[in-house]
N, CA, C and O atoms as a GROMACS GRO file, in nm:
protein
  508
    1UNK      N    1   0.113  -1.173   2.413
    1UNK     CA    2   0.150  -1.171   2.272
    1UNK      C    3   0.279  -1.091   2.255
    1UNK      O    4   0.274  -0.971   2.279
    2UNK      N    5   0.361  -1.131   2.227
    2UNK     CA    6   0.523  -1.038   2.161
    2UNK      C    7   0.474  -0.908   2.103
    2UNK      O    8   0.499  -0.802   2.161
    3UNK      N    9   0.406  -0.911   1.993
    3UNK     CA   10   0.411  -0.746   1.933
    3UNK      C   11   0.324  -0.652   2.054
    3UNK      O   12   0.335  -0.530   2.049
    4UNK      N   13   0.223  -0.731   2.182
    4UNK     CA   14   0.221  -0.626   2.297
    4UNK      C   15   0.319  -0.529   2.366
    4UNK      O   16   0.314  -0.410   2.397
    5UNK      N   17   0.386  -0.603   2.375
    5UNK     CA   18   0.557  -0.523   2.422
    5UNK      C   19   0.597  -0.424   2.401
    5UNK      O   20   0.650  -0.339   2.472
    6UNK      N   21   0.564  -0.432   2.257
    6UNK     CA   22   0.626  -0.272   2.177
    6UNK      C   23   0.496  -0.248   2.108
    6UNK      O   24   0.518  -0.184   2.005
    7UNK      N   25   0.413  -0.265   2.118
    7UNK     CA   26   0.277  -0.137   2.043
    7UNK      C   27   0.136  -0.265   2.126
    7UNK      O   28   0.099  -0.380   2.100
    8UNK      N   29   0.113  -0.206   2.186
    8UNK     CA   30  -0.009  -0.284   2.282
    8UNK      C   31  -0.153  -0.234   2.181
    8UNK      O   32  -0.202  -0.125   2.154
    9UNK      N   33  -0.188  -0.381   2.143
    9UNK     CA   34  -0.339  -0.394   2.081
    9UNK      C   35  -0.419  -0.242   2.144
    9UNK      O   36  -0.437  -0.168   2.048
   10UNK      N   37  -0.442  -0.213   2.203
   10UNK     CA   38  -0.536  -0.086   2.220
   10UNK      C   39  -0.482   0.034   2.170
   10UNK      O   40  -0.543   0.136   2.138
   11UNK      N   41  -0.331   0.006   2.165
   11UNK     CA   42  -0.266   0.163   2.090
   11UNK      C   43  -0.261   0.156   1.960
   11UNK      O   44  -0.277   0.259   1.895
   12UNK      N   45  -0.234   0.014   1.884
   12UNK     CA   46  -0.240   0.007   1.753
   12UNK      C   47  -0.416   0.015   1.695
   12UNK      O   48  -0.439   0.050   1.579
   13UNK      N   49  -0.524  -0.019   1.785
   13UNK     CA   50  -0.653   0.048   1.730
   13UNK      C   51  -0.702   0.164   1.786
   13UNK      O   52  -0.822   0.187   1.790
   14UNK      N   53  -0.618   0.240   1.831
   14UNK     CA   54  -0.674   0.365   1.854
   14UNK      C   55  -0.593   0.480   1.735
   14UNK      O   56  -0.607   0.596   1.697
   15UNK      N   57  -0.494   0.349   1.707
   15UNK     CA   58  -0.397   0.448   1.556
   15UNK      C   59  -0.479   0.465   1.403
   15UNK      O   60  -0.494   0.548   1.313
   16UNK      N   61  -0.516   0.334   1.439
   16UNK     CA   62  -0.631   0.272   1.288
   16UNK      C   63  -0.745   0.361   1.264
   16UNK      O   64  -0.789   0.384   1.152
   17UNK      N   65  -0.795   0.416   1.380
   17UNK     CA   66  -0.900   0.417   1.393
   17UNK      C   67  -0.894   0.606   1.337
   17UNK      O   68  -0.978   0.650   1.258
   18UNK      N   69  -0.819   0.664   1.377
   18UNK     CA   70  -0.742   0.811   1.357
   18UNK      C   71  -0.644   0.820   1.201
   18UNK      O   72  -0.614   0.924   1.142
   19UNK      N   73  -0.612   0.697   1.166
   19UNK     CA   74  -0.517   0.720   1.037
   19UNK      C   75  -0.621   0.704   0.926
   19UNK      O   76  -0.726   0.639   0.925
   20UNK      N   77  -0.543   0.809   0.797
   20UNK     CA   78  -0.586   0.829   0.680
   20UNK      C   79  -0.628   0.683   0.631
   20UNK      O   80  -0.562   0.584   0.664
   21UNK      N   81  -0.734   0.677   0.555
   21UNK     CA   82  -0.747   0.574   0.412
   21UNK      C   83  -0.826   0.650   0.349
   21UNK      O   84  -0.892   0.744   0.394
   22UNK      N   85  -0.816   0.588   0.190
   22UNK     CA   86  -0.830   0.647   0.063
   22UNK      C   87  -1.005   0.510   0.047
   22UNK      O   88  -1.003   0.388   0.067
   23UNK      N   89  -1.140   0.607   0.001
   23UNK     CA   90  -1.204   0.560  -0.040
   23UNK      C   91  -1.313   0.654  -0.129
   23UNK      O   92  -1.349   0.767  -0.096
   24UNK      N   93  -1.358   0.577  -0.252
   24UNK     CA   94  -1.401   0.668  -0.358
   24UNK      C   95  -1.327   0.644  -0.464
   24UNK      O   96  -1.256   0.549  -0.498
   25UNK      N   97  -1.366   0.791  -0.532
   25UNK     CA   98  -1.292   0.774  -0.646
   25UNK      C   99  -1.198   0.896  -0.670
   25UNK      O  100  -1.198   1.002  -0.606
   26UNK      N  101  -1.103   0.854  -0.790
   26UNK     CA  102  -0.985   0.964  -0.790
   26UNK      C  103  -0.920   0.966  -0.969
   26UNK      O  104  -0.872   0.868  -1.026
   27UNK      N  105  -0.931   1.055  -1.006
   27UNK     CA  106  -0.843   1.084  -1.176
   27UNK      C  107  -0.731   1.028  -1.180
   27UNK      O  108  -0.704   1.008  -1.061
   28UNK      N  109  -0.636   0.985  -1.251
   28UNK     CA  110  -0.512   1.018  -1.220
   28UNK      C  111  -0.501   1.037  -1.391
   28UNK      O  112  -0.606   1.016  -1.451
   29UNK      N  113  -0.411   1.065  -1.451
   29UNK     CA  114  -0.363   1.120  -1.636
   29UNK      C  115  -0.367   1.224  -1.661
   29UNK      O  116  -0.360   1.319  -1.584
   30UNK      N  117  -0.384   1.225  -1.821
   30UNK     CA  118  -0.411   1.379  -1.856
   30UNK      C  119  -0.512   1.349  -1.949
   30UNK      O  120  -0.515   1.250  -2.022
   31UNK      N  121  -0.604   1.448  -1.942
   31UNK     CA  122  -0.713   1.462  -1.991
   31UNK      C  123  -0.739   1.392  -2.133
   31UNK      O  124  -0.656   1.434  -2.214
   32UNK      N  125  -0.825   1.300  -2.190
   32UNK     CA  126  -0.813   1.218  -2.290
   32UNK      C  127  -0.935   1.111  -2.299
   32UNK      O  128  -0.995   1.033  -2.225
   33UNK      N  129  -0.937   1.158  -2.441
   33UNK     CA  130  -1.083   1.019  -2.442
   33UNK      C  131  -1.074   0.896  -2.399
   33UNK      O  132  -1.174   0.834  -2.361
   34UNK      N  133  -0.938   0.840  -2.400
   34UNK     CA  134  -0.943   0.730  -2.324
   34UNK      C  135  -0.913   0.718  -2.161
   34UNK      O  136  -0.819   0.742  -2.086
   35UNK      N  137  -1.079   0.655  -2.151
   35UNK     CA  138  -1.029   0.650  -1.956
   35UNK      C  139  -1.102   0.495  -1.942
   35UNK      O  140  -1.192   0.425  -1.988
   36UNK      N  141  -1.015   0.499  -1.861
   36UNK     CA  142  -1.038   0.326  -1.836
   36UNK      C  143  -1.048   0.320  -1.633
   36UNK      O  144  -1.007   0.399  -1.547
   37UNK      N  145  -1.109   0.208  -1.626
   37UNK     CA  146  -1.149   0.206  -1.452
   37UNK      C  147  -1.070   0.106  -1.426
   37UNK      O  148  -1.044   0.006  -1.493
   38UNK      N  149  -1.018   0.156  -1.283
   38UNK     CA  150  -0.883   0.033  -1.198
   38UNK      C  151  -1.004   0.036  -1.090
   38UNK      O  152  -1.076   0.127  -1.049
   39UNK      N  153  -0.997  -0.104  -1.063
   39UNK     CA  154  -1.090  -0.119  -0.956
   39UNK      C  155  -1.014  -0.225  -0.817
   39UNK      O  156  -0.967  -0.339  -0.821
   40UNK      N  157  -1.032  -0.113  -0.685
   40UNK     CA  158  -0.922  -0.119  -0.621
   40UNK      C  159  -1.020  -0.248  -0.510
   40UNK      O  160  -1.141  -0.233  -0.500
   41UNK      N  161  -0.978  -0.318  -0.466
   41UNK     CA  162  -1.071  -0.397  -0.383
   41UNK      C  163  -0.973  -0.484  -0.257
   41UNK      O  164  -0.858  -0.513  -0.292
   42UNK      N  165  -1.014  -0.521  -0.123
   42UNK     CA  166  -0.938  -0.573  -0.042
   42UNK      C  167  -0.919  -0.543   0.097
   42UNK      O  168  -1.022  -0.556   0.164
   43UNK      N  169  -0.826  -0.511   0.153
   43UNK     CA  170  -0.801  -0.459   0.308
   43UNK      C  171  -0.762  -0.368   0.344
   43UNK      O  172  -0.850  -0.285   0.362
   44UNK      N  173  -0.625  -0.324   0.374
   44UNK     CA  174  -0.607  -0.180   0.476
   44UNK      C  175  -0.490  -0.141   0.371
   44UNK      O  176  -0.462  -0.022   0.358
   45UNK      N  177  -0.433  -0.223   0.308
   45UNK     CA  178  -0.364  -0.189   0.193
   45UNK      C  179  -0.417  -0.166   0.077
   45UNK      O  180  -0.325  -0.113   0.016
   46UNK      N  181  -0.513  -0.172   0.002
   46UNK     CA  182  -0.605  -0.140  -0.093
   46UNK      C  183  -0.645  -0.033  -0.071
   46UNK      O  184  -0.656   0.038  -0.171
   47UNK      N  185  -0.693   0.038   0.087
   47UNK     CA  186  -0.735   0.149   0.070
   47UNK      C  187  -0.620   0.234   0.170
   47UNK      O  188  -0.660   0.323   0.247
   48UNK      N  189  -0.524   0.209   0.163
   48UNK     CA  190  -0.378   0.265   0.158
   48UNK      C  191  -0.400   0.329   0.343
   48UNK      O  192  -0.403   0.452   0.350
   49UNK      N  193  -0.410   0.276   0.437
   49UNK     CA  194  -0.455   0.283   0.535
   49UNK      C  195  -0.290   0.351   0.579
   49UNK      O  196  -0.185   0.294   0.550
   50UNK      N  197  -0.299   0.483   0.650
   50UNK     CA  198  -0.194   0.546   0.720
   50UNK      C  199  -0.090   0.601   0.642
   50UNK      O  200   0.025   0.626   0.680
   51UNK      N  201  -0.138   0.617   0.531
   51UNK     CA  202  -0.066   0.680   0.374
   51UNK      C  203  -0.152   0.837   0.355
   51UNK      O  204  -0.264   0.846   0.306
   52UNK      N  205  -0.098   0.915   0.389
   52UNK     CA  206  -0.128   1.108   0.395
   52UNK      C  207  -0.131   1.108   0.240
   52UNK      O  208  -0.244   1.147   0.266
   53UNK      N  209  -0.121   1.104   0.107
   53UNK     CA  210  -0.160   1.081  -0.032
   53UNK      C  211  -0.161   1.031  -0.114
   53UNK      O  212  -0.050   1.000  -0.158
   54UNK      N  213  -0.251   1.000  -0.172
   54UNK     CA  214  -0.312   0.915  -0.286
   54UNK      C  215  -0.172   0.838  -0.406
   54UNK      O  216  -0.146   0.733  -0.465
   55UNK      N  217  -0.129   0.949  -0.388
   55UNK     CA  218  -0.009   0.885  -0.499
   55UNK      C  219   0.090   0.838  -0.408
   55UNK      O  220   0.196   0.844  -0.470
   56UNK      N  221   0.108   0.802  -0.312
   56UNK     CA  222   0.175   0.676  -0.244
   56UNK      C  223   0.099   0.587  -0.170
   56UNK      O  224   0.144   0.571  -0.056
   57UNK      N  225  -0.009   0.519  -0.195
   57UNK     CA  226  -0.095   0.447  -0.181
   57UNK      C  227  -0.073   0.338  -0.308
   57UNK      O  228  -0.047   0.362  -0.426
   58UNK      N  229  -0.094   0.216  -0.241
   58UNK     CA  230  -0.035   0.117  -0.356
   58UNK      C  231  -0.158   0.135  -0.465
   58UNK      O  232  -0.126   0.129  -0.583
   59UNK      N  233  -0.277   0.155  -0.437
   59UNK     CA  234  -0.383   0.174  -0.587
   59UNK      C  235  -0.345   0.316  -0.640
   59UNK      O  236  -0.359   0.329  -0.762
   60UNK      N  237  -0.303   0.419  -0.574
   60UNK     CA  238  -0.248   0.467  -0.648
   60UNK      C  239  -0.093   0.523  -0.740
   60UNK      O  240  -0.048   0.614  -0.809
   61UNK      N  241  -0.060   0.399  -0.681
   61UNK     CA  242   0.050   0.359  -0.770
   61UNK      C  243   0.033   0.267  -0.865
   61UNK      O  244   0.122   0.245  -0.948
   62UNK      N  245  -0.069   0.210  -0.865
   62UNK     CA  246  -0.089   0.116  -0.977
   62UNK      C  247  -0.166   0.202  -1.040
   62UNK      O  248  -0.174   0.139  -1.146
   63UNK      N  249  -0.250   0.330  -1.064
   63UNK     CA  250  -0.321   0.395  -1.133
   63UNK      C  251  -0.224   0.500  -1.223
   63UNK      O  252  -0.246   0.523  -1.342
   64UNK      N  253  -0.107   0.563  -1.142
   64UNK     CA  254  -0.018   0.653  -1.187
   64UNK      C  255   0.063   0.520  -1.306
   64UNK      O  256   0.086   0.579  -1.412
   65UNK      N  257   0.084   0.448  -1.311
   65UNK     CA  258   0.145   0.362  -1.400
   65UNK      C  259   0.050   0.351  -1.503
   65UNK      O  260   0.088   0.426  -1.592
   66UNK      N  261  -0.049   0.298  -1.535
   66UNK     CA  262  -0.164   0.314  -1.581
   66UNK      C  263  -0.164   0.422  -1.669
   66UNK      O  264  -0.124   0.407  -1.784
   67UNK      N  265  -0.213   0.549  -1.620
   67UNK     CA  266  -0.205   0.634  -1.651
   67UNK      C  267  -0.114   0.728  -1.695
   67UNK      O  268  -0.116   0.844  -1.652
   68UNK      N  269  -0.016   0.682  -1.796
   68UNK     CA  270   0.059   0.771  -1.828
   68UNK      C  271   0.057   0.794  -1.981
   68UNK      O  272   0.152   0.842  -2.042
   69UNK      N  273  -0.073   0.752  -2.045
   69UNK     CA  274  -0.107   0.817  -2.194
   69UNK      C  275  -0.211   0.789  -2.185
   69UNK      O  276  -0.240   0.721  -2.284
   70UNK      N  277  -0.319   0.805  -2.102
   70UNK     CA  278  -0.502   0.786  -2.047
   70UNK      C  279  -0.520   0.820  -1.899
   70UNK      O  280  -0.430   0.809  -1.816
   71UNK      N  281  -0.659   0.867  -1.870
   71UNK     CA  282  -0.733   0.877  -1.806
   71UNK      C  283  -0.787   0.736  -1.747
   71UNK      O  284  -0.854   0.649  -1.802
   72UNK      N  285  -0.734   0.743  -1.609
   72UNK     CA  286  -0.756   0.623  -1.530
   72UNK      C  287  -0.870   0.699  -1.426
   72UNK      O  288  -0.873   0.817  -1.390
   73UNK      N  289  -0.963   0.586  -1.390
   73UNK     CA  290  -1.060   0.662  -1.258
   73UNK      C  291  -1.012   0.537  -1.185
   73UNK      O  292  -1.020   0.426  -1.237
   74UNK      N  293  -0.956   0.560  -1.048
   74UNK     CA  294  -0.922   0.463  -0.960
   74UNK      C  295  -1.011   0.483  -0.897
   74UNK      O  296  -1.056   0.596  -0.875
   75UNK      N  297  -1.080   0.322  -0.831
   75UNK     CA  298  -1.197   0.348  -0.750
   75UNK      C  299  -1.169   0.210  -0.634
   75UNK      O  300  -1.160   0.088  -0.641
   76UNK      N  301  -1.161   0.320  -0.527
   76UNK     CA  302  -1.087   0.198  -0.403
   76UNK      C  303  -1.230   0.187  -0.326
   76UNK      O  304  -1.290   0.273  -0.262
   77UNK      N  305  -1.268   0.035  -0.360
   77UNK     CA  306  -1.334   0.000  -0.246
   77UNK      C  307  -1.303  -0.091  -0.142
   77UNK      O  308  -1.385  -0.167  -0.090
   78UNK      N  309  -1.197  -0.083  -0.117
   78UNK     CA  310  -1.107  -0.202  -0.005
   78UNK      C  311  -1.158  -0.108   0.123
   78UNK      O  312  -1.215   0.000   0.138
   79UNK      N  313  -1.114  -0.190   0.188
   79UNK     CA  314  -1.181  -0.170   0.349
   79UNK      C  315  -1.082  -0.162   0.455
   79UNK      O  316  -1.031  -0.274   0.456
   80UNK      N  317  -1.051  -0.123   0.503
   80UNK     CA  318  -0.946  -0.174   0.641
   80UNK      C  319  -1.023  -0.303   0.727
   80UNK      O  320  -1.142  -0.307   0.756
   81UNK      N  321  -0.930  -0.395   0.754
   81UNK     CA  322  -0.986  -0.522   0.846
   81UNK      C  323  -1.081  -0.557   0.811
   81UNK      O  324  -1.174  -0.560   0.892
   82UNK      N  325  -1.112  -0.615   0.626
   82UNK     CA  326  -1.120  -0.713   0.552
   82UNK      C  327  -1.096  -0.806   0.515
   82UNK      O  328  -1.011  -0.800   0.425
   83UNK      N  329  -1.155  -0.981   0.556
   83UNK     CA  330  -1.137  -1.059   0.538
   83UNK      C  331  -1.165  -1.071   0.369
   83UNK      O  332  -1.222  -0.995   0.291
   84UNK      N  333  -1.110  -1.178   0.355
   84UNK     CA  334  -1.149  -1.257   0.231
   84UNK      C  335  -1.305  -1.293   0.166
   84UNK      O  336  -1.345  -1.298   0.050
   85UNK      N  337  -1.384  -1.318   0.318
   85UNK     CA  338  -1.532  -1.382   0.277
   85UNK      C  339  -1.601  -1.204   0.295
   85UNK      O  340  -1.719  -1.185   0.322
   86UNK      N  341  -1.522  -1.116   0.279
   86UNK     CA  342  -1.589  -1.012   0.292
   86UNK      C  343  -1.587  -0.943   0.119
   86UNK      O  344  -1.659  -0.849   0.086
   87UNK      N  345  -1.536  -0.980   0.070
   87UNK     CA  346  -1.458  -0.922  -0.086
   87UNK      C  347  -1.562  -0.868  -0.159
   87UNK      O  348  -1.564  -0.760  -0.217
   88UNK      N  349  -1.719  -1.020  -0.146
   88UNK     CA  350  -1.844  -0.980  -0.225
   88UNK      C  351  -1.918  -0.882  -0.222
   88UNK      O  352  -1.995  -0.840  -0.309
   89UNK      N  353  -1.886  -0.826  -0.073
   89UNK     CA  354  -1.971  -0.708  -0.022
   89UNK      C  355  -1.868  -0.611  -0.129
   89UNK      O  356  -1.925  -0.518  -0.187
   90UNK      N  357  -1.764  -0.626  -0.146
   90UNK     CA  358  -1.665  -0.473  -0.238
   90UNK      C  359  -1.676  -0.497  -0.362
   90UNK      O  360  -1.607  -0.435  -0.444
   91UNK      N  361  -1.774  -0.600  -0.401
   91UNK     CA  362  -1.811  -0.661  -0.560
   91UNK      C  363  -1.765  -0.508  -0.628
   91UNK      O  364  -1.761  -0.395  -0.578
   92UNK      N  365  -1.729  -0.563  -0.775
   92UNK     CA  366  -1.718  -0.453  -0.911
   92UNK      C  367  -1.839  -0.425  -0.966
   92UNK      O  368  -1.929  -0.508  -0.981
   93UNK      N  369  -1.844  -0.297  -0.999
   93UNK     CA  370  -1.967  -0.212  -1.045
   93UNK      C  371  -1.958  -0.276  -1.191
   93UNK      O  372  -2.057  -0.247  -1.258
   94UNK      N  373  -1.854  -0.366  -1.267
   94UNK     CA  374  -1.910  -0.378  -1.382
   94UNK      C  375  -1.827  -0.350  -1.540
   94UNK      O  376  -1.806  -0.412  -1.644
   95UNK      N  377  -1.793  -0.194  -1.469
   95UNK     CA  378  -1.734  -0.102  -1.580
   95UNK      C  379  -1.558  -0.131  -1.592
   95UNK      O  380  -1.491  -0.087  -1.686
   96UNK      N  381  -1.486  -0.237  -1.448
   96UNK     CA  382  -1.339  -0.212  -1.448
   96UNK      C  383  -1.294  -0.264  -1.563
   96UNK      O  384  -1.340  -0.366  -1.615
   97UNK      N  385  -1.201  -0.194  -1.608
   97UNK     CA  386  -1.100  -0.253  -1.719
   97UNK      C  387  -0.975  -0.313  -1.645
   97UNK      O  388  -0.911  -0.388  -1.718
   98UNK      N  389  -0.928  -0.298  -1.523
   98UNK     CA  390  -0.821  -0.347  -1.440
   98UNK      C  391  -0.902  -0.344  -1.332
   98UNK      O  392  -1.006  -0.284  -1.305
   99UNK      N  393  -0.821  -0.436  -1.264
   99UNK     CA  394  -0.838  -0.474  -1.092
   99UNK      C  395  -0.713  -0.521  -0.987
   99UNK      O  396  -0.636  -0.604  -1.034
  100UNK      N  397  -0.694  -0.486  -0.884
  100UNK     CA  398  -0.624  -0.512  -0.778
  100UNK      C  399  -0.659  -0.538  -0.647
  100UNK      O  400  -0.692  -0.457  -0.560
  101UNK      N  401  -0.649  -0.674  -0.640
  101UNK     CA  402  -0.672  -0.688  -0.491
  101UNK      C  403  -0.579  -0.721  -0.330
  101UNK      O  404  -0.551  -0.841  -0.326
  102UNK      N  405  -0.553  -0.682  -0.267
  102UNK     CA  406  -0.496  -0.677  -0.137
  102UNK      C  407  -0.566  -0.770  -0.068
  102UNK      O  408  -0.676  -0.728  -0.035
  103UNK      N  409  -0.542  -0.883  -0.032
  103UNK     CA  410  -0.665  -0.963   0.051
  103UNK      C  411  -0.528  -1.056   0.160
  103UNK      O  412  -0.412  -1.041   0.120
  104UNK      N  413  -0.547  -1.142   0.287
  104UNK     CA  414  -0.527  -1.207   0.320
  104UNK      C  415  -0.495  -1.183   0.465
  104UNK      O  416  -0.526  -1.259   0.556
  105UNK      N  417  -0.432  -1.073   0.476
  105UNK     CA  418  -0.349  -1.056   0.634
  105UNK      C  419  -0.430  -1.086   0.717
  105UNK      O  420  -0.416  -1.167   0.808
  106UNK      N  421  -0.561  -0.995   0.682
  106UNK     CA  422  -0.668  -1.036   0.828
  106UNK      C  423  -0.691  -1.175   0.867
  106UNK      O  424  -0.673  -1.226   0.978
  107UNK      N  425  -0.734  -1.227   0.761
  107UNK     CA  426  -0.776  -1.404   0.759
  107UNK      C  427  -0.647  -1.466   0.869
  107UNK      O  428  -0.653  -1.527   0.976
  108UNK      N  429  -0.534  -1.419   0.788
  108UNK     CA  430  -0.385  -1.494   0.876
  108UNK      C  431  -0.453  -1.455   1.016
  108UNK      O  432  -0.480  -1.552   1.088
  109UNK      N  433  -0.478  -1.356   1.055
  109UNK     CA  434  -0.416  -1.298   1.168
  109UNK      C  435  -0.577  -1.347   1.279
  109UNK      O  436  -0.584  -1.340   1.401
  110UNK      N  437  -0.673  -1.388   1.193
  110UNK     CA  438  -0.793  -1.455   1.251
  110UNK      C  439  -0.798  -1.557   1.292
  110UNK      O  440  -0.890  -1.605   1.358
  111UNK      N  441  -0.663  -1.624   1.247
  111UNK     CA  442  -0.700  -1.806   1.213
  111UNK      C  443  -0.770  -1.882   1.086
  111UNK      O  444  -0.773  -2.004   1.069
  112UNK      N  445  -0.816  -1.796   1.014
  112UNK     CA  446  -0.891  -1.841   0.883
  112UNK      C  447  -0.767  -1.970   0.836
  112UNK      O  448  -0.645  -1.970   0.848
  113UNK      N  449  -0.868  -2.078   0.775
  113UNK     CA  450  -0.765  -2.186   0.689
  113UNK      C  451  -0.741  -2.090   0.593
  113UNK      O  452  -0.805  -1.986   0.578
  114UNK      N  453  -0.596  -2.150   0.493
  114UNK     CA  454  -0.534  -2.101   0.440
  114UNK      C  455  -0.693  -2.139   0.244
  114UNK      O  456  -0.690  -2.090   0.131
  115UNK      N  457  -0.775  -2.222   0.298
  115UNK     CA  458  -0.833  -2.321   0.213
  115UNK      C  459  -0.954  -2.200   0.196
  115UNK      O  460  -1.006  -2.176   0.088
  116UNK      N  461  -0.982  -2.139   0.305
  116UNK     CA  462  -1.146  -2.033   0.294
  116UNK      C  463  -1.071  -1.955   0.204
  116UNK      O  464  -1.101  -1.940   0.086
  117UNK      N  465  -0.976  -1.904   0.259
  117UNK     CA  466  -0.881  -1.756   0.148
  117UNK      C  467  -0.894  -1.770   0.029
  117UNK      O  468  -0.945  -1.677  -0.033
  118UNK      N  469  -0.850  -1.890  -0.045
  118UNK     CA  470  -0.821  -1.964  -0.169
  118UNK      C  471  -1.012  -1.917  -0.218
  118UNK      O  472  -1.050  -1.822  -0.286
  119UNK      N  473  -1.083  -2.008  -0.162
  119UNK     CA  474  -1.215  -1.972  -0.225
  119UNK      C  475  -1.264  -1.855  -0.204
  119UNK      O  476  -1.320  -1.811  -0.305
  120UNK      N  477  -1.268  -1.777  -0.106
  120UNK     CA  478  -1.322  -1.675  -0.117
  120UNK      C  479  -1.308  -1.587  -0.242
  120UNK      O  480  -1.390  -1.539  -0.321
  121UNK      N  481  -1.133  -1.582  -0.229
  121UNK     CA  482  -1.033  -1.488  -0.340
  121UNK      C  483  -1.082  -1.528  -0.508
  121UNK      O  484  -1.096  -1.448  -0.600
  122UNK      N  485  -1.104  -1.689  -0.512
  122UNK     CA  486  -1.148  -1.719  -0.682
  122UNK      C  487  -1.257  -1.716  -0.689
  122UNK      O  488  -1.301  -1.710  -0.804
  123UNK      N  489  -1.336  -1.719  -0.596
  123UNK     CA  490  -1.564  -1.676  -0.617
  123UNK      C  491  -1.516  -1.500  -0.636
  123UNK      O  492  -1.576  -1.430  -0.717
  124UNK      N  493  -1.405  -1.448  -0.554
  124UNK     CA  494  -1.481  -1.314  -0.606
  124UNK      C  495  -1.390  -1.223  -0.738
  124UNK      O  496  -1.430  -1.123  -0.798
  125UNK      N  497  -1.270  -1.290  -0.756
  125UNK     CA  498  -1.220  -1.318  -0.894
  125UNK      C  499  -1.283  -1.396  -1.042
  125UNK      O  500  -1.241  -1.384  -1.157
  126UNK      N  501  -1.376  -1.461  -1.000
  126UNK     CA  502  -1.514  -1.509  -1.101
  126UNK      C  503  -1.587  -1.445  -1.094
  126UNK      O  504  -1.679  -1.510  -1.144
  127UNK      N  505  -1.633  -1.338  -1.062
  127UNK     CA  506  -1.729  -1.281  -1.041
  127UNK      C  507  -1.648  -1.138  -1.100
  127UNK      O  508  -1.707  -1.030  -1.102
   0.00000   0.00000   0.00000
């Protein structure tokens, strides 16, 4: 494989496996009756995989935007090396007022048709 050459499959999961991700929940605003839930859902970018803090993590950059006259609770349940048919297992509790999802690389990088992605992504966008 080409990207062996310069970062060999066993060094890039022994990096994964040791680097930061963001999961749970997190404030971001200033204190205020209005708080509204971002609900973070998806892959290794959703839960900001090899990102040292929260506020450069793409959910929490979409929460700091959000949040700049309310109380946002960002709640990342994305996964690292999450497929698409995996999304239902990161189902929404219910309460989100926003959502963001990160989905696809893995599928690419599996072989998944481009056709499972599509459904997976709108069953768990209907839902």
């Amino acid at each position: 494989m080409f990207l062996d050459a310069f970062w060999p499959i066993s060094r890039a999961r022994k990096w994964s496996e040791a680097a930061p991700r963001w999961e749970g929940e997190y404030c971001f605003g200033p204190e205020s009756p209005e708080r509204v839930v971002l609900g973070v859902f998806g892959d290794s970018v959703g839960c900001g995989l090899g990102v040292t803090k929260i506020e450069r993590t793409f959910a929490g950059g979409v929460a700091l935007r959000l949040a700049r006259e309310r109380r946002v609770l960002c709640r990342i349940n994305a996964v690292s090396g999450a497929r698409s048919r995996e999304l239902a297992e990161q189902g929404p509790a219910g309460d989100e007022r926003f959502a963001v999802v990160s989905i696809g690389t893995n599928d690419i990088i599996h072989g998944e048709k481009p056709s499972a992605l599509e459904g997976a992504l709108s069953s768990f966008l209907e839902s």
